[in-house]
C-alpha positions in Angstrom: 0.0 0.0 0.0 1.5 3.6 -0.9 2.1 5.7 1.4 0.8 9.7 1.8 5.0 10.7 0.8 4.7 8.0 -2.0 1.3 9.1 -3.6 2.7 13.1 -3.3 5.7 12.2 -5.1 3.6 9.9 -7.8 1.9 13.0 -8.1 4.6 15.4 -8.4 6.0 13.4 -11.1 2.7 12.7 -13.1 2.7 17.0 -13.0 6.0 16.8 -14.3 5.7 14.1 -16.8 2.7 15.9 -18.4 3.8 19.8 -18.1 7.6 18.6 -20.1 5.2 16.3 -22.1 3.3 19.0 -23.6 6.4 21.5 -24.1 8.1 18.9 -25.9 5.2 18.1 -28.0 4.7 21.8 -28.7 8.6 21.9 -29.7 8.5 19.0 -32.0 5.3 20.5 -34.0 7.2 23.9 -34.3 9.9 22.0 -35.7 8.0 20.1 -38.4 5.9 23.2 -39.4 8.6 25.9 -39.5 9.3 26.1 -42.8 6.1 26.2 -44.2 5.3 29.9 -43.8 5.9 32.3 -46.7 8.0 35.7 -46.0 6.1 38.6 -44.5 6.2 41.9 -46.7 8.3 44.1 -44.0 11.2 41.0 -43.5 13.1 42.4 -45.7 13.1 45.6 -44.2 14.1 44.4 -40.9 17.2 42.6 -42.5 18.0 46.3 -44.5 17.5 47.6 -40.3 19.7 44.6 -38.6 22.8 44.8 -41.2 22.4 49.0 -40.8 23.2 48.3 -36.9 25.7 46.0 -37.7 27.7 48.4 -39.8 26.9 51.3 -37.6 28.4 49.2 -34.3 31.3 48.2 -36.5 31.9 51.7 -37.3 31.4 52.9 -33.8 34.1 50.6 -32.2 36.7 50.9 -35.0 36.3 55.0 -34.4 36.9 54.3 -30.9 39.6 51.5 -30.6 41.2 52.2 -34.2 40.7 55.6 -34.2 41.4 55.2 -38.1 40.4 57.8 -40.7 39.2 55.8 -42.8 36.3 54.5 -40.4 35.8 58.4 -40.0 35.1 59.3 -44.0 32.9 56.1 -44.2 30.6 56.7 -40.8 27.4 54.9 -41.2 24.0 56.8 -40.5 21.5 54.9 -38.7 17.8 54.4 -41.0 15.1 54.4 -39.0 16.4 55.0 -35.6 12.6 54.2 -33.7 13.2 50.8 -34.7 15.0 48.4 -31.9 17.1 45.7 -33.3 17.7 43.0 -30.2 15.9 40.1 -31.6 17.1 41.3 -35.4 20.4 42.3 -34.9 21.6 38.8 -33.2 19.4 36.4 -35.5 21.2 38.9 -38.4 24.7 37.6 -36.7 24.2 34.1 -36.0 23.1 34.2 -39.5 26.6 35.5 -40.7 28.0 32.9 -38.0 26.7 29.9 -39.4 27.2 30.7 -42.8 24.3 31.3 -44.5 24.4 32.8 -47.9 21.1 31.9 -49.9 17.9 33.6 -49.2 15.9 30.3 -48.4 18.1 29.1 -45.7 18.2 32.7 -44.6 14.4 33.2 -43.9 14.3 29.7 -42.5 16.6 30.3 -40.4 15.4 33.4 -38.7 12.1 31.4 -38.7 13.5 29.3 -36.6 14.9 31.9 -34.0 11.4 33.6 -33.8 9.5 29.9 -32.7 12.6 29.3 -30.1 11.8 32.8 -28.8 8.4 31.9 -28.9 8.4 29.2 -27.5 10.5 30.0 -24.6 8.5 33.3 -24.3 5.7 30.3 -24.2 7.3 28.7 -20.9 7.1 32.2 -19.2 3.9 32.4 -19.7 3.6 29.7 -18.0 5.1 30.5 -14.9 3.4 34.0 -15.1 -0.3 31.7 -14.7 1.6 29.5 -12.4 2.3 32.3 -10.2 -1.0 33.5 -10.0 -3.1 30.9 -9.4 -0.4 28.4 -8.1 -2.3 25.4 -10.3 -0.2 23.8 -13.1 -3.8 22.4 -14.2 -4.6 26.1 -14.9 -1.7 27.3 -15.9 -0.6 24.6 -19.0 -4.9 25.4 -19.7 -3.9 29.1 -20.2 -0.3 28.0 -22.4 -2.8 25.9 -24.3 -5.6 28.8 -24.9 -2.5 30.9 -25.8 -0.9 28.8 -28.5 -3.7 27.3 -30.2 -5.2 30.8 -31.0 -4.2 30.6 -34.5 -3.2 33.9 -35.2 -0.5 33.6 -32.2 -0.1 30.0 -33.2 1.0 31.5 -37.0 2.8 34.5 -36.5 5.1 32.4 -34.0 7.0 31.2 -36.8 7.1 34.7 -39.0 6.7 37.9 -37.1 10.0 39.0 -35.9 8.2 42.5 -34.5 4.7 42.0 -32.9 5.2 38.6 -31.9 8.7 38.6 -30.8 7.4 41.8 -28.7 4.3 39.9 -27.2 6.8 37.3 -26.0 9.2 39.5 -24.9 7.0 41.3 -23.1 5.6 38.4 -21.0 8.8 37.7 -19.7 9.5 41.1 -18.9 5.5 41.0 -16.8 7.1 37.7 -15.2 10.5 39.7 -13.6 8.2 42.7 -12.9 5.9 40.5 -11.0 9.1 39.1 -9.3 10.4 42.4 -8.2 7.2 44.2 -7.3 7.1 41.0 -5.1 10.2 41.6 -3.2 12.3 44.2 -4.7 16.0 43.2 -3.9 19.1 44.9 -5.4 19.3 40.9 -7.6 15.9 41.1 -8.8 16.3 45.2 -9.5 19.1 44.1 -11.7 17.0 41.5 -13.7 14.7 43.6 -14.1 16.4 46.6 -15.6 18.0 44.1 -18.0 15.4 42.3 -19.3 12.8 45.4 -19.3 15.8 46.8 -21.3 15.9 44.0 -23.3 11.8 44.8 -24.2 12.0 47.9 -24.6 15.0 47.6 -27.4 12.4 45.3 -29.3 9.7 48.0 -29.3 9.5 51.4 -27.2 6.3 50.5 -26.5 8.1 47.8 -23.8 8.5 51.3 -21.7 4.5 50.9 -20.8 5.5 48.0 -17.9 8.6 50.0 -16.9 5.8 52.9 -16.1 3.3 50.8 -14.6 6.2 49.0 -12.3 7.3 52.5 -11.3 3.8 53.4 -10.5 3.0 50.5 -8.3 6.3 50.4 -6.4 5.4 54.0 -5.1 1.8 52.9 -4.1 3.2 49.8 -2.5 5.4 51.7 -0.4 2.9 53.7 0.4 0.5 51.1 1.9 4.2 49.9 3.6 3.5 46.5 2.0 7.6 46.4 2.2 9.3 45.6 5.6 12.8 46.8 4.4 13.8 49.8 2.9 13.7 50.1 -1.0 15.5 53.0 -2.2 18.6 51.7 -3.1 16.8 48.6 -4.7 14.7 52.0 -7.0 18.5 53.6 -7.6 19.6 50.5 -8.7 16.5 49.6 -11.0 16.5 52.9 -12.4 20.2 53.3 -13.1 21.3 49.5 -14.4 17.4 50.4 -16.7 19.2 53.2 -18.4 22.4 51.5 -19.0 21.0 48.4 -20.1 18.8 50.2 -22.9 21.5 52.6 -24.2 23.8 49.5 -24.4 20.8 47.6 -26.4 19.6 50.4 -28.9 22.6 51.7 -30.5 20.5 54.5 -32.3 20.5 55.8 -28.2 24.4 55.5 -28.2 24.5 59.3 -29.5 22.6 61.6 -27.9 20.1 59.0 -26.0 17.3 61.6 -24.4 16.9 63.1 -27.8 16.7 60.0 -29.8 14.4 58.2 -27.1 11.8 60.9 -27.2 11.5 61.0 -30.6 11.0 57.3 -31.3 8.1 57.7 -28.2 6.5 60.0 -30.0 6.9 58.2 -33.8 5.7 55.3 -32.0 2.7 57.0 -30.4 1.3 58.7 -33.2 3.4 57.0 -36.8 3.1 59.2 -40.0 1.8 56.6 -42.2 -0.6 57.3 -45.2 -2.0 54.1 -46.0 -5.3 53.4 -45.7 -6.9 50.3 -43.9 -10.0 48.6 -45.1 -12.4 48.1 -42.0 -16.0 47.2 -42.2 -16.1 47.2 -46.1 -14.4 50.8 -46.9 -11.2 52.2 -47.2 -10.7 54.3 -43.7 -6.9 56.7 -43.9 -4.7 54.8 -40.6 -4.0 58.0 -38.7 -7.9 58.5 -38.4 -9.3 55.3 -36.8 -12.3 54.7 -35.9 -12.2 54.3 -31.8 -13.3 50.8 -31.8 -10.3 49.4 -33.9 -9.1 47.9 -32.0 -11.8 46.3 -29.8 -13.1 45.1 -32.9 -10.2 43.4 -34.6 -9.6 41.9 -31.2 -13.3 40.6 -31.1 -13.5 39.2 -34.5 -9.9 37.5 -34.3 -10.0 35.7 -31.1 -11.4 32.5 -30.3 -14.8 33.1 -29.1 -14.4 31.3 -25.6 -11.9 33.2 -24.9 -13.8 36.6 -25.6 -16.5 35.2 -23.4 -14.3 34.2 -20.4 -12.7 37.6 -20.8 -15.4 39.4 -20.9 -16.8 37.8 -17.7 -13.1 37.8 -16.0 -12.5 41.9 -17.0 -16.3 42.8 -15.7 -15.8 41.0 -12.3 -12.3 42.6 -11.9 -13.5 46.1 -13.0 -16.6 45.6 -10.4 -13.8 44.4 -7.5 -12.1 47.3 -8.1 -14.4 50.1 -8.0 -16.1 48.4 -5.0 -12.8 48.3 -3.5 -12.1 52.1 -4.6 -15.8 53.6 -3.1 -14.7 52.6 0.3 -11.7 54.3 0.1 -11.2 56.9 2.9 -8.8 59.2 4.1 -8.5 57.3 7.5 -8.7 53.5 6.2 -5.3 52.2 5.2 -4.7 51.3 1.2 -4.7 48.3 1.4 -8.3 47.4 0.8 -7.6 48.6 -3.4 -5.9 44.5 -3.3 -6.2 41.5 -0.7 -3.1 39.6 -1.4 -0.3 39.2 -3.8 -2.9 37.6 -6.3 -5.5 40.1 -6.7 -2.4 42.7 -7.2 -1.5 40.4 -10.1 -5.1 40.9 -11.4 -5.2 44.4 -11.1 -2.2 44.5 -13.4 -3.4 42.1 -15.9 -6.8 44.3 -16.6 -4.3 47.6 -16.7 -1.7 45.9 -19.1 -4.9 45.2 -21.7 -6.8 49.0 -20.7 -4.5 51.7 -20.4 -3.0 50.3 -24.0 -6.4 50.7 -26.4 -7.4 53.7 -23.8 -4.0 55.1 -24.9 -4.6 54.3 -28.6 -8.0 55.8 -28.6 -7.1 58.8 -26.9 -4.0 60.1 -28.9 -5.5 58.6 -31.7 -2.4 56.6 -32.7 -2.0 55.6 -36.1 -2.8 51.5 -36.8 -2.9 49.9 -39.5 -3.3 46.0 -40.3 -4.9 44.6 -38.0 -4.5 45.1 -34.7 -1.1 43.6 -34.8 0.7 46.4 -32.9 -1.2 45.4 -29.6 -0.8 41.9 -29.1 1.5 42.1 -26.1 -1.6 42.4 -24.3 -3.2 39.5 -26.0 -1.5 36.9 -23.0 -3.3 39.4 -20.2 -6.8 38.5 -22.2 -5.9 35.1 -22.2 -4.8 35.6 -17.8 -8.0 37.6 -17.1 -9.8 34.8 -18.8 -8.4 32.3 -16.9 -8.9 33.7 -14.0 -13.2 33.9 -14.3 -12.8 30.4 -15.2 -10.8 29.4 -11.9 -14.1 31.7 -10.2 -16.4 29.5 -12.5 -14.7 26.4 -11.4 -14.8 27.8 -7.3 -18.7 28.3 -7.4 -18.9 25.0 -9.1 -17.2 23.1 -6.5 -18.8 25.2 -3.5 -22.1 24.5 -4.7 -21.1 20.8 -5.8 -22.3 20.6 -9.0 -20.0 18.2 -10.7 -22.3 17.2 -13.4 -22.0 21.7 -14.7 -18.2 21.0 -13.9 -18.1 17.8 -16.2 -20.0 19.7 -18.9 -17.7 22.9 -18.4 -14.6 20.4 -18.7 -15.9 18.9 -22.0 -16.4 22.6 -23.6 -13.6 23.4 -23.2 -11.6 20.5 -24.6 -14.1 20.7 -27.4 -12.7 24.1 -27.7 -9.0 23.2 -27.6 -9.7 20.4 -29.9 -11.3 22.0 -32.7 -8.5 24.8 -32.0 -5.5 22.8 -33.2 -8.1 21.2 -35.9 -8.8 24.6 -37.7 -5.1 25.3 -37.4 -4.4 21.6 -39.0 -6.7 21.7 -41.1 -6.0 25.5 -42.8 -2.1 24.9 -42.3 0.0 27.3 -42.8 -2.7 30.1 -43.7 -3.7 30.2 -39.7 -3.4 34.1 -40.0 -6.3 34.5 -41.5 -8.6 33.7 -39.0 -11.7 35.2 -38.5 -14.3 33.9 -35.8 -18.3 33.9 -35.5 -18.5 37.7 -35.0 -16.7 38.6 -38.3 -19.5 37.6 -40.4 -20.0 36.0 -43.3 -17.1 36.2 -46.0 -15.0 38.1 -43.7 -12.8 39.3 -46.5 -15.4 42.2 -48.1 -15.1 43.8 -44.6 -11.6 43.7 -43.4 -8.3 42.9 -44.8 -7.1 39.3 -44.7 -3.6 38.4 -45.9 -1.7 41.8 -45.0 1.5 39.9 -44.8 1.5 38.9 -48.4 2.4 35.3 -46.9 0.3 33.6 -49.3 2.1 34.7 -51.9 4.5 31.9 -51.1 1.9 29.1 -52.0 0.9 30.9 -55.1 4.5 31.3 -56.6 4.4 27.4 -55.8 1.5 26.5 -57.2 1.9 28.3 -60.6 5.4 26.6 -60.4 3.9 23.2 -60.2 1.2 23.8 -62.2 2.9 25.1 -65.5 5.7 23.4 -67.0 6.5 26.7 -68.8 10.7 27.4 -69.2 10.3 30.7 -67.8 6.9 32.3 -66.3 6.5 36.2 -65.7 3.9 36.9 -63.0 2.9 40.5 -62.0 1.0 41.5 -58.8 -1.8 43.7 -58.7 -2.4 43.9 -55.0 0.2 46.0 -52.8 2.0 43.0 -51.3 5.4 42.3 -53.6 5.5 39.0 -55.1 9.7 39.6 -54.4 10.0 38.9 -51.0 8.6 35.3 -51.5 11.4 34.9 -54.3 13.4 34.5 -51.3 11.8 31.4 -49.9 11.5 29.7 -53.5 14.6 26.9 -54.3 17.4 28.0 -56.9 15.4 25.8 -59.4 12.6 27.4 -59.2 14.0 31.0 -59.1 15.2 30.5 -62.2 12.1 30.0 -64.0 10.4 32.7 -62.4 10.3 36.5 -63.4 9.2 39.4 -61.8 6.8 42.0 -64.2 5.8 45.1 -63.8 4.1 45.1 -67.2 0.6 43.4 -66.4 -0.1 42.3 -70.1 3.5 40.6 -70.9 2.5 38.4 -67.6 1.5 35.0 -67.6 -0.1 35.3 -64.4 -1.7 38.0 -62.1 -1.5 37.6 -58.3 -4.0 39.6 -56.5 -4.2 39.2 -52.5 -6.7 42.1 -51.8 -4.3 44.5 -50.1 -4.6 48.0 -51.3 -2.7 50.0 -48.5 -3.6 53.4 -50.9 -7.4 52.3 -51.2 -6.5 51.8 -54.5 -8.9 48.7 -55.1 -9.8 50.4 -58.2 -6.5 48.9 -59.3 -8.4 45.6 -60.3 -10.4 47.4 -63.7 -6.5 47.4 -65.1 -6.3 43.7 -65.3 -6.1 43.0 -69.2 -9.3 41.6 -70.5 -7.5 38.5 -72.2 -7.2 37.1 -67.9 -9.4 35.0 -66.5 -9.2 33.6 -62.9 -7.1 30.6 -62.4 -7.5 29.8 -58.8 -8.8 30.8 -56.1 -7.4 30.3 -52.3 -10.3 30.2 -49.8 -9.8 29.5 -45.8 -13.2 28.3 -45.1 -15.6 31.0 -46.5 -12.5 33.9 -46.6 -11.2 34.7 -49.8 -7.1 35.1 -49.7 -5.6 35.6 -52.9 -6.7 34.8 -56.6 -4.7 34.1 -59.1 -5.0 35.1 -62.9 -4.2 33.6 -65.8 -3.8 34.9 -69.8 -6.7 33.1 -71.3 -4.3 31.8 -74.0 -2.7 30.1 -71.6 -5.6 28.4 -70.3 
């Protein structure tokens, strides 16, 4: 008979067993479907960023340590200097490392680095739930909501900016959580490393450094500390500035200056495109204010939206019941009870105060809602956390046939998750959900990325047994960037026209940054379409073909 140390340790190792189980699953399936993605439309641009660094660095160290005048007449200018560069730079050096000199191995490769960051970013995330609700049952529940979205689940593998942020940003929430915990001179250190680390991947990382500020102050205030934290603040502060001038060299010449400006580029970007939302063509610097909400509604898996919804409104109702009895002689410390509702309170600020923020300076957006999905993980935690309330009332009224029923939703759920992402492999980016409608695609843009382009380019290829094939693309997305991804082979029986009628094929993916859609009337009468790519009922790209070749 097993004893009470025996059946503890069974169990400890059963937790183990299944928590390094589905990491390891997770890993494997990244590693199988890597290379399947096409190249995102701004990849290119981030290389053209990440070798500008480089050169500038070089430049910067052999005007220091050389001193030679050579290095002087040749000094390098930075381009684009909002734009951090500490997941580019490195996967742009490992890169040269390793040895890579073809453009397929080259995108695959950086492929590769953003799913390792993701996926590690992935393993924070679950510590982050783990913290909070100290159950791993929870916590791997929340890792699974979180990676089977398939918009998360897709750009995992491509999106070296928004997703690379997201992850970063969640490990940066797990060392804040740390340090607001028990700020020590060590974990003031980590901090102010890895917040610099964020904040070199987007400015935007500076929202958490804010928020930690902000809450260190009211903590101290309440005297939730029993030791003195000023030189823990000093240290944070100081090692923070450091750190982020060492990881943004665009900071490395005058740093308050060149900060303030990429704040401000960041808070309100001069772009004039145009976004198509809700069936017209709507300028990006003039958003409608519910954007964002509504991307975020029509993208995300519906139970998700719904425990959200539930989790935000009960967290919104603690807190203002919480804030009303409030006086002037009643300690603070009624606003939380505990380190968990603290952790609450931040997760419903960290998705707030960023659309609030968006709405009212009116910042310019533009593809989605892309630019925002570091609070996507804080959805997923606030949503979690009405289903650990769901699960509580369930138990305390001891209705275990609700719970069973509950249980078999949700693993309905996650099943048919992963199925729509197997089944509409690797075109998971394009996911709409109940609330966008029918035929998504004649409201809101679809395949932004141009990553469809890919599968097109291969199709034609493998369709045709044509020597050489010009193709021409009406839509905004370049056909080049795919080039990239295609084999030598195929590259060289493939040509790139500008000229629509000496094309043998017309790729249109319905992106018209300029609300140029009108475009389409210049197709040559003598096309007809070829094919037609549809996830589900959303229309992604269409290909057309020279009727005399049909």
């Amino acid at each position: 008979m097993l004893s009470n140390k025996n059946i503890i340790n069974r169990n400890l190792l059963d937790k183990k067993v299944i928590i390094l189980f589905f990491f390891v699953i997770y890993f494997i399936i990244g590693n199988v479907v890597v290379n399947d993605y096409g190249i995102p439309f701004d990849e290119d641009y981030q290389r053209i960023i990440a070798q500008n660094r480089l050169d500038y660095i070089a430049n910067f160290l052999s005007n220091i340590f050389l001193q030679s005048s050579d290095a002087l007449k040749n000094e390098v200018e930075i381009m684009w200097p909002q734009y951090g560069v500490v997941f580019e730079l490195p996967a742009l050096w490992l890169e040269k490392v390793v040895g890579l000199s073809d453009t397929r191995s080259q995108s695959f490769f950086k492929h590769y680095l953003i799913f390792i960051a993701s996926f590690i970013g992935s393993i924070f995330f679950y510590s982050i739930a783990l913290k909070r609700f100290n159950s791993w049952k929870l916590a791997l529940l929340g890792t699974l909501f979180l990676v089977s979205s398939p918009r998360i689940f897709a750009e995992s593998f491509y999106n070296s900016k928004d997703i690379i942020f997201m992850y970063f940003f969640i490990i940066n929430t797990f060392f804040a959580i740390i340090f607001l915990e028990k700020p020590n001179k060590f974990n003031s250190i980590m901090l102010s490393f890895v917040s610099a680390l964020c904040i070199g991947v987007s400015v935007r990382g500076i929202i958490l450094t804010i928020l930690v500020l902000y809450f260190l102050w009211i903590k101290s205030l309440r005297k939730d500390y029993n030791f003195k934290i000023t030189n823990s603040v000093i240290t944070l502060f100081l090692s923070l500035i450091f750190f982020t001038i060492l990881f943004w060299p665009s900071l490395w010449e005058n740093p308050i200056n060149n900060f303030t400006n990429s704040m401000t580029i960041f808070w309100n970007y001069d772009h004039d495109q145009f976004n198509f939302y809700l069936g017209s063509f709507v300028p990006a610097q003039v958003n409608h204010w519910h954007y964002i909400p509504l991307w975020i509604c029509i993208t995300t898996p519906l139970l998700i939206i719904i425990l959200f919804v539930y989790g935000f409104l009960l967290s919104i109702r603690r807190i203002f019941c919480r804030l009303i009895k409030i006086e002037s002689k009643v300690d603070l410390n009624d606003l939380w009870r505990g380190f968990s509702e603290f952790q609450d309170l931040i997760f419903v600020i960290l998705v707030f105060a960023p659309i609030f923020l968006t709405i009212v300076f009116k910042s310019t957006l533009y593809t989605g809602w892309r630019h925002l999905y570091f609070i996507y993980p804080f959805i997923v935690l606030i949503g979690l956390n009405a289903l650990r309330i769901i699960y509580l009332r369930l138990h305390l009224i001891k209705a275990q046939n609700i719970k069973r029923i509950l249980n078999l939703i949700i693993s309905i759920f996650i099943i048919s998750n992963f199925f729509w992402i197997y089944k509409n492999h690797p075109f998971q980016n394009n996911y709409f959900n109940f609330f966008a409608g029918d035929k998504p695609h004649n409201n809101f843009e679809v395949d932004y990325w141009g990553l469809s382009n890919r599968f097109v380019l291969e199709k034609i290829l493998n369709d045709d047994d044509k020597q050489i094939i010009a193709v021409s693309a009406i839509s905004v997305t370049s056909l080049a960037h795919n080039f990239n991804i295609l084999t030598e082979k195929q590259k060289k029986r493939i040509r790139y026209s500008k000229d629509l009628k000496s094309s043998d094929y017309i790729i249109n993916n319905n992106i018209f940054l300029w609300g140029d859609k009108n475009k389409l009337k210049k197709i040559p009468g003598n096309f007809e379409v070829y094919y037609e790519l549809f996830i589900d009922d959303i229309l992604v790209t269409t290909i057309y073909k020279s009727s005399s070749k049909i």
